[in-house]
TIMI-2910 file (N, C-alpha, C, CB; in pm, 1 decimal, decimal comma, always signed):
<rs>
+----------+----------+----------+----------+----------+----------+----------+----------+----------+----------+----------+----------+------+
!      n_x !      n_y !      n_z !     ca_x !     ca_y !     ca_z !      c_x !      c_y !      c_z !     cb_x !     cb_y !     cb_z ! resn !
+----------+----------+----------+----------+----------+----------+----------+----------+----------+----------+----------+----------+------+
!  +2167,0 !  +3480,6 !  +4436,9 !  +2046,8 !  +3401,6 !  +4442,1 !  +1929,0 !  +3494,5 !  +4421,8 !  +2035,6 !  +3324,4 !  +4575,3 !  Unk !
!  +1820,8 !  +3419,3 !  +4347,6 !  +1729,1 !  +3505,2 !  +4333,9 !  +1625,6 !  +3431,1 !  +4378,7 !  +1716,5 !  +3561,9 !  +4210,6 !  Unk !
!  +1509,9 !  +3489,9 !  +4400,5 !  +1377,7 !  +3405,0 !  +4421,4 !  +1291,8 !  +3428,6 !  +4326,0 !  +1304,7 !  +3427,8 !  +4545,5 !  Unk !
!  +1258,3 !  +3292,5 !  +4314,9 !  +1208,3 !  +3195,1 !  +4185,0 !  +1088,4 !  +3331,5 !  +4176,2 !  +1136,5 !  +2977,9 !  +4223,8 !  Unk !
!   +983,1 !  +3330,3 !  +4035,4 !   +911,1 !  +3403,2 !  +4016,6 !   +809,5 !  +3312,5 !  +4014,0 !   +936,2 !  +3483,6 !  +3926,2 !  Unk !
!   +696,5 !  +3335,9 !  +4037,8 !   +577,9 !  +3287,0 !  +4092,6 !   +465,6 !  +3346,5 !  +3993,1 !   +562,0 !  +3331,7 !  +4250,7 !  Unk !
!   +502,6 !  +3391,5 !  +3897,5 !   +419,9 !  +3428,6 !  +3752,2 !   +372,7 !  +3300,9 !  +3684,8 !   +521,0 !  +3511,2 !  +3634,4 !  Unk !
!   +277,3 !  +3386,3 !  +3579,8 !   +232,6 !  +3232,8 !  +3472,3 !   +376,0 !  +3193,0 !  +3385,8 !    +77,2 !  +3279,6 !  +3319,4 !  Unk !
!   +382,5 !  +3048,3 !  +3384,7 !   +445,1 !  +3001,1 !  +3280,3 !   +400,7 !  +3062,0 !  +3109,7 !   +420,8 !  +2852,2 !  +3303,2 !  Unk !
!   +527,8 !  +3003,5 !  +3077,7 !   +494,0 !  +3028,6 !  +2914,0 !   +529,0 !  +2900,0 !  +2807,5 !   +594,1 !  +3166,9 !  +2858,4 !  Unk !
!   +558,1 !  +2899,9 !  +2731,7 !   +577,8 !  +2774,4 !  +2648,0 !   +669,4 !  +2727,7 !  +2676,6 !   +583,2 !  +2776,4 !  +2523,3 !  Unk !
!   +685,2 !  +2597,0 !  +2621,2 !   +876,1 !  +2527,2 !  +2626,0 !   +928,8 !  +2617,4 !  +2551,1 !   +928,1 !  +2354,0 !  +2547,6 !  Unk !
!  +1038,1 !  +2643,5 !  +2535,8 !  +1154,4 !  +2658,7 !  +2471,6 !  +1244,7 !  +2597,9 !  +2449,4 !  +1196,4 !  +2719,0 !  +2496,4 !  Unk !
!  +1325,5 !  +2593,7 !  +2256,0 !  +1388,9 !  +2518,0 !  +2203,5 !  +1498,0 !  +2577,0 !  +2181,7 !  +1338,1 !  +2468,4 !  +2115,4 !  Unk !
!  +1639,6 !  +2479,9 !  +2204,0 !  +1754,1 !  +2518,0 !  +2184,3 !  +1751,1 !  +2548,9 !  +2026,5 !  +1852,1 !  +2417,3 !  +2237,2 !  Unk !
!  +1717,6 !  +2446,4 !  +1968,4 !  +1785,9 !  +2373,3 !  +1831,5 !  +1866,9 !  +2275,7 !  +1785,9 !  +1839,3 !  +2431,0 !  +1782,7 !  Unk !
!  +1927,7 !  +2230,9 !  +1943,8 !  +1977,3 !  +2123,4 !  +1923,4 !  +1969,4 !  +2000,5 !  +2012,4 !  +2080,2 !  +2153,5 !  +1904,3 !  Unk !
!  +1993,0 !  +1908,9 !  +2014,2 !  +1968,1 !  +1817,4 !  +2126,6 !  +2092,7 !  +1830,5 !  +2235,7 !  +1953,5 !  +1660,9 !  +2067,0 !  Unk !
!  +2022,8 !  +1838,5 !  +2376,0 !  +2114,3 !  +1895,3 !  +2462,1 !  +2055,4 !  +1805,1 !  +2603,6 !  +2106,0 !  +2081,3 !  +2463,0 !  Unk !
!  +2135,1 !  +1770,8 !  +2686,5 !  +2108,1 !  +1712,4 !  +2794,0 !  +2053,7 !  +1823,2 !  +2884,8 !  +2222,5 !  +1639,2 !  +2842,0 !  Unk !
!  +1952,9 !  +1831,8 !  +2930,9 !  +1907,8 !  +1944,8 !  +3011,1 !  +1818,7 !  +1876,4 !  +3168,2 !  +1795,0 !  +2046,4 !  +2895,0 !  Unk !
!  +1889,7 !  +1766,0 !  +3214,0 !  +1850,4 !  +1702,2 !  +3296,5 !  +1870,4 !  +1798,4 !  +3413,1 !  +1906,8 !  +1577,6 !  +3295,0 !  Unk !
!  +2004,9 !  +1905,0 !  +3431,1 !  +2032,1 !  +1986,3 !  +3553,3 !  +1970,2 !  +2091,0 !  +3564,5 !  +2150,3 !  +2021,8 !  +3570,7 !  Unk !
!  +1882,8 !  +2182,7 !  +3447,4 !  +1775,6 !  +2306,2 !  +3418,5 !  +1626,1 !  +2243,3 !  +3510,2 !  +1740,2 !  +2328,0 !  +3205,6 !  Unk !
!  +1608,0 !  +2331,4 !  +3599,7 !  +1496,2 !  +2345,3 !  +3685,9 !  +1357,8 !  +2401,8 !  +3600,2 !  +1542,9 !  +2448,2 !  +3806,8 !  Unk !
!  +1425,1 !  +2510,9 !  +3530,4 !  +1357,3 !  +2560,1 !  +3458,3 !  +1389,5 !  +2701,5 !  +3396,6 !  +1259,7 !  +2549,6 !  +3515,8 !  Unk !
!  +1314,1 !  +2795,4 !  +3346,9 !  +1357,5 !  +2943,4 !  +3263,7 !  +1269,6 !  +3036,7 !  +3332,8 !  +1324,9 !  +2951,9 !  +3079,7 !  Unk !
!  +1310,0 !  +3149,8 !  +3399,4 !  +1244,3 !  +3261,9 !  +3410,8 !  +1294,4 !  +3364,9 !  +3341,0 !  +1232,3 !  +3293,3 !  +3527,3 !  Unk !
!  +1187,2 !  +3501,5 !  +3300,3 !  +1159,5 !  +3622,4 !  +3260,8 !  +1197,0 !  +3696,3 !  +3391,6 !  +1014,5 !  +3638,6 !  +3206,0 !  Unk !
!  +1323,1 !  +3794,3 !  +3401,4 !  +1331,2 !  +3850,8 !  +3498,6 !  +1380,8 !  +4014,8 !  +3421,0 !  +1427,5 !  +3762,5 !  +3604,4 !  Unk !
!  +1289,0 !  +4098,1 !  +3430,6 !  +1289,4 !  +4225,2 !  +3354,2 !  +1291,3 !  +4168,6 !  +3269,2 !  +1376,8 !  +4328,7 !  +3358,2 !  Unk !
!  +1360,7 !  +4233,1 !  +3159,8 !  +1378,2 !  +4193,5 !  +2995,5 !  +1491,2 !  +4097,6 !  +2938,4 !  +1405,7 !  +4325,1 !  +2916,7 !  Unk !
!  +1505,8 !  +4027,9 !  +3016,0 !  +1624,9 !  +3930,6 !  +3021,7 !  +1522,6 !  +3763,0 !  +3090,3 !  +1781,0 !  +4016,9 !  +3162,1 !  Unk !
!  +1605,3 !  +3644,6 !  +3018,8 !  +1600,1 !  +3530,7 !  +3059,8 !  +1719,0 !  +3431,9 !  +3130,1 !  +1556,0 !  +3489,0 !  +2963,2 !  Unk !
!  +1659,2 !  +3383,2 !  +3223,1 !  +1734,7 !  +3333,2 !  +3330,4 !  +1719,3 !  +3163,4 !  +3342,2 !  +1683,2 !  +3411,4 !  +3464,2 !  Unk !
!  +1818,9 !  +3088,1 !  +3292,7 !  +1836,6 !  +2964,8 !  +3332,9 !  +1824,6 !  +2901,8 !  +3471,9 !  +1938,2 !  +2946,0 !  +3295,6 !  Unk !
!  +1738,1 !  +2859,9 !  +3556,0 !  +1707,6 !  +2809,1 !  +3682,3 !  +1837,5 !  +2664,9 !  +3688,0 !  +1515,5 !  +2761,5 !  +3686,9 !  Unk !
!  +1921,0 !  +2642,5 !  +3760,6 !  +1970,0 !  +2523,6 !  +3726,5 !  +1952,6 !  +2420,0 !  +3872,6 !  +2129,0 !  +2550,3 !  +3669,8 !  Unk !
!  +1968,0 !  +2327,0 !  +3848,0 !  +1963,8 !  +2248,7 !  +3986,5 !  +2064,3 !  +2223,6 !  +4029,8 !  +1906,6 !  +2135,6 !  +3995,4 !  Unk !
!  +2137,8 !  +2283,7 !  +4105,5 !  +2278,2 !  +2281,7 !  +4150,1 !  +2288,7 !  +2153,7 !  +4222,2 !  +2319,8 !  +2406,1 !  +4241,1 !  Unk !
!  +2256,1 !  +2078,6 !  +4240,3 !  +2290,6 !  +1945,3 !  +4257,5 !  +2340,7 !  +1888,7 !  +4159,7 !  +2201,3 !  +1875,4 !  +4292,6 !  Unk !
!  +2300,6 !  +1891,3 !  +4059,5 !  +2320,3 !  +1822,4 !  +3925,6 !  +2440,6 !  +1856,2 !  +3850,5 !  +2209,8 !  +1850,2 !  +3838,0 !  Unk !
!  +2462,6 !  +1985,5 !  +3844,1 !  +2564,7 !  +2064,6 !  +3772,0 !  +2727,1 !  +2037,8 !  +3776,8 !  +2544,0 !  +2195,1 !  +3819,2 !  Unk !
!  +2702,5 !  +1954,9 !  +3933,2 !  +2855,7 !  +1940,8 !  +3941,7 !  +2805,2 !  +1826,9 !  +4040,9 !  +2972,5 !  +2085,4 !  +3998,8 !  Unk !
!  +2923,2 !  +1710,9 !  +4070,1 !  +2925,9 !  +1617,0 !  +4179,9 !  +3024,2 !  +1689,6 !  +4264,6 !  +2967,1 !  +1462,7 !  +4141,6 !  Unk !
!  +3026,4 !  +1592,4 !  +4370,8 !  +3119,6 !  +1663,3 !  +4509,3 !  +3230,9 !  +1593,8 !  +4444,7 !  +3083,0 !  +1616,1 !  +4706,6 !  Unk !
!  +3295,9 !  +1511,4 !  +4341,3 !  +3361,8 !  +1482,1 !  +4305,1 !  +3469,0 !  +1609,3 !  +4242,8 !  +3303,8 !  +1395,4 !  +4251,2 !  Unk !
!  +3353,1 !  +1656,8 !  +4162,2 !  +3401,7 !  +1739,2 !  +4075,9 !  +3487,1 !  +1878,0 !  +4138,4 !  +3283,3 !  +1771,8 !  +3994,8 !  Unk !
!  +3359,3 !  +1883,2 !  +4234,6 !  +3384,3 !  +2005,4 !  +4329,4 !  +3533,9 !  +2012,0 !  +4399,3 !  +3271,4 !  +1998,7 !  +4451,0 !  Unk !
!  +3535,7 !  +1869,8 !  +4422,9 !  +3667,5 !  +1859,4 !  +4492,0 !  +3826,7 !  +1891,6 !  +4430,3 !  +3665,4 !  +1724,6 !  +4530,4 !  Unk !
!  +3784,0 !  +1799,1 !  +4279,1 !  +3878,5 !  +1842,5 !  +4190,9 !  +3907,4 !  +2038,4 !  +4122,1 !  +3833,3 !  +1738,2 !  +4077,4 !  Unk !
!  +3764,4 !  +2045,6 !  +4152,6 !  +3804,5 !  +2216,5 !  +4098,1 !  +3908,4 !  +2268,6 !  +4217,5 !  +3635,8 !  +2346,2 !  +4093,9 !  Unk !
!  +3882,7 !  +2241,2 !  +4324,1 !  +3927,1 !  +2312,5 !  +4475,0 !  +4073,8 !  +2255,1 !  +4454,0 !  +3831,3 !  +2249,6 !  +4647,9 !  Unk !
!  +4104,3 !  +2121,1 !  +4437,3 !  +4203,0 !  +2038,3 !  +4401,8 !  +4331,6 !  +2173,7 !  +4341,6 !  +4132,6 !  +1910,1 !  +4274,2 !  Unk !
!  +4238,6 !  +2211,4 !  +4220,1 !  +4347,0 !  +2299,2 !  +4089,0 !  +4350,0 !  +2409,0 !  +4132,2 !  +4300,9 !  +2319,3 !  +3923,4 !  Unk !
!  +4247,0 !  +2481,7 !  +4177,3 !  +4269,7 !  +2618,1 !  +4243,0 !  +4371,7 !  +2638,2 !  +4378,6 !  +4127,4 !  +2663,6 !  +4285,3 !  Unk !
!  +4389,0 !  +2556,1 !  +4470,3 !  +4466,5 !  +2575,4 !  +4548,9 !  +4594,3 !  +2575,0 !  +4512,9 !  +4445,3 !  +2511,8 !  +4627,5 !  Unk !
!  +4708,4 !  +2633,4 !  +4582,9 !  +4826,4 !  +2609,9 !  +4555,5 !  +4954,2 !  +2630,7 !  +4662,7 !  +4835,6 !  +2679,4 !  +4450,3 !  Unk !
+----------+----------+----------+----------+----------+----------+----------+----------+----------+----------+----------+----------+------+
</rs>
Protein backbone atom coordinates (compact mmCIF):
# COMPACT_ATOMS: atom_id res chain seq x y z
CA UNK A 1 0.00 0.00 0.00
CA UNK A 2 1.03 3.28 -0.74
CA UNK A 3 -0.26 6.69 0.16
CA UNK A 4 -2.07 8.44 -2.39
CA UNK A 5 0.08 11.59 -3.58
CA UNK A 6 -1.34 14.82 -2.83
CA UNK A 7 0.48 16.66 -5.89
CA UNK A 8 -1.14 18.61 -8.84
CA UNK A 9 -3.05 16.52 -11.20
CA UNK A 10 -2.22 16.27 -14.80
CA UNK A 11 -4.31 15.49 -17.85
CA UNK A 12 -6.57 12.43 -18.59
CA UNK A 13 -4.91 9.80 -20.07
CA UNK A 14 -5.80 7.57 -23.06
CA UNK A 15 -5.59 3.94 -23.44
CA UNK A 16 -6.50 3.77 -27.16
CA UNK A 17 -9.01 1.71 -26.72
CA UNK A 18 -12.33 1.55 -25.17
CA UNK A 19 -11.98 -0.08 -21.82
CA UNK A 20 -14.27 -0.29 -18.81
CA UNK A 21 -12.38 1.67 -16.21
CA UNK A 22 -15.22 1.97 -13.72
CA UNK A 23 -12.70 0.12 -10.86
CA UNK A 24 -9.47 2.89 -11.58
CA UNK A 25 -9.61 5.53 -8.73
CA UNK A 26 -7.22 7.14 -10.59
CA UNK A 27 -3.15 7.41 -11.94
CA UNK A 28 -0.27 8.57 -9.96
CA UNK A 29 3.47 9.65 -10.86
CA UNK A 30 5.46 7.89 -8.27
CA UNK A 31 9.35 8.54 -9.12
CA UNK A 32 9.60 7.86 -12.75
CA UNK A 33 7.09 5.28 -13.02
CA UNK A 34 3.07 5.35 -13.22
CA UNK A 35 0.79 3.76 -10.91
CA UNK A 36 -2.81 2.59 -11.49
CA UNK A 37 -4.92 3.61 -8.20
CA UNK A 38 -7.67 0.85 -8.32
CA UNK A 39 -10.77 0.64 -6.16
CA UNK A 40 -10.53 -2.58 -4.66
CA UNK A 41 -14.00 -2.90 -4.11
CA UNK A 42 -14.72 -3.05 -7.58
CA UNK A 43 -11.99 -5.30 -8.87
CA UNK A 44 -13.32 -8.35 -7.54
CA UNK A 45 -16.83 -9.32 -5.70
CA UNK A 46 -16.75 -11.44 -2.49
CA UNK A 47 -18.13 -13.80 -4.90
CA UNK A 48 -15.24 -13.96 -6.81
CA UNK A 49 -12.98 -13.83 -3.90
CA UNK A 50 -14.52 -16.81 -2.66
CA UNK A 51 -14.15 -18.74 -5.78
CA UNK A 52 -10.36 -17.80 -6.10
CA UNK A 53 -9.90 -19.21 -2.30
CA UNK A 54 -12.36 -22.03 -3.58
CA UNK A 55 -9.26 -23.17 -6.36
CA UNK A 56 -6.37 -22.36 -4.33
CA UNK A 57 -7.14 -24.53 -1.48
CA UNK A 58 -6.64 -28.11 -1.56
Amino acid sequence: MVARPTGPARGILTFGVKLNTDYILGMAEIGKSIKILLDIDLVLCADEITQLEQRTVK
